[in-house]
C-alpha positions in Angstrom: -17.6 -13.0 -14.7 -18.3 -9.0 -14.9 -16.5 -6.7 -17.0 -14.1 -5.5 -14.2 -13.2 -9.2 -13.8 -9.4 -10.2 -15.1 -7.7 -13.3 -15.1 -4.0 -14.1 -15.8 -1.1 -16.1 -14.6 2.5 -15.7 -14.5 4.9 -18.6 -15.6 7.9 -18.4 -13.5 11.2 -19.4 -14.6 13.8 -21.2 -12.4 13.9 -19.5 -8.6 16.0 -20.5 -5.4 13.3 -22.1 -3.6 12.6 -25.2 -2.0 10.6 -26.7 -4.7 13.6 -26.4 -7.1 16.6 -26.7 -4.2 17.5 -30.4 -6.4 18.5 -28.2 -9.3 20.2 -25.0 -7.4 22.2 -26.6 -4.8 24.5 -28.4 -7.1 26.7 -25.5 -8.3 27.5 -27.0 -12.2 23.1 -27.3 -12.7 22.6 -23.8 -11.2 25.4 -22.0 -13.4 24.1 -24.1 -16.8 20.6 -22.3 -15.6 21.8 -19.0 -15.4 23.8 -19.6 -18.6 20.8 -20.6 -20.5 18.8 -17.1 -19.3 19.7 -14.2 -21.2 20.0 -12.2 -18.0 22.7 -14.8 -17.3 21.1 -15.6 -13.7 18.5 -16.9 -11.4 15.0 -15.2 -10.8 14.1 -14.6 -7.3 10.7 -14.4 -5.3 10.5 -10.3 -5.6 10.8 -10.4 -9.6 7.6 -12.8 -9.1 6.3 -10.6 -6.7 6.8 -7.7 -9.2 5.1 -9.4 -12.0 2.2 -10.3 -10.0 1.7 -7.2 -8.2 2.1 -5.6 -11.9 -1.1 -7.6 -12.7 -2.9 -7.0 -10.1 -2.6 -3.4 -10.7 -4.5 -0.8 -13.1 -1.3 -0.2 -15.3 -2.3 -4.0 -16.6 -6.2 -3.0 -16.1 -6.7 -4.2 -20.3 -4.4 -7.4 -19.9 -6.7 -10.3 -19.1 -6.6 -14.2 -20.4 -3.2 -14.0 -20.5 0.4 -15.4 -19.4 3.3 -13.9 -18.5 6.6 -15.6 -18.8 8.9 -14.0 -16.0 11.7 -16.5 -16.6 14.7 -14.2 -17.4 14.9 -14.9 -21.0 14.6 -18.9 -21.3 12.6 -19.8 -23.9 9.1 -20.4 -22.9 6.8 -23.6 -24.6 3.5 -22.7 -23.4 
């Protein structure tokens, strides 16, 4: 890898998609979700969006190796 190379990764946290649709469609899972997230809701595909394009872009251009945790305040265990 060169010196203008970076590599990170970003740890989403529980978003309405189909890979999680068993834990948001029931009403009573989804709202103990959003309770436990200190923003007291869901992520969605643009706050990934954001954090990746964030990333990707020269305002992160000394962030590299890392993880970020874009999971509205749930406590992350990486």
């Amino acid at each position: 890898m060169g010196p203008d190379t970076r590599v990170n990764c970003v740890a989403p946290g529980f978003v309405p998609t189909h890979f999680a649709e068993f834990l948001t469609k029931n009403a009573e899972i989804k709202k103990d979700i959003e309770d436990k997230t200190l923003l007291n809701r869901l992520g969605t595909t643009k706050d990934m969006a954001a954090a990746t394009a964030f990333l990707a872009s020269d305002d992160a251009s000394y962030i590299t190796g890392e993880t970020l945790v874009v999971a509205g305040g749930i406590p992350s265990r990486l």
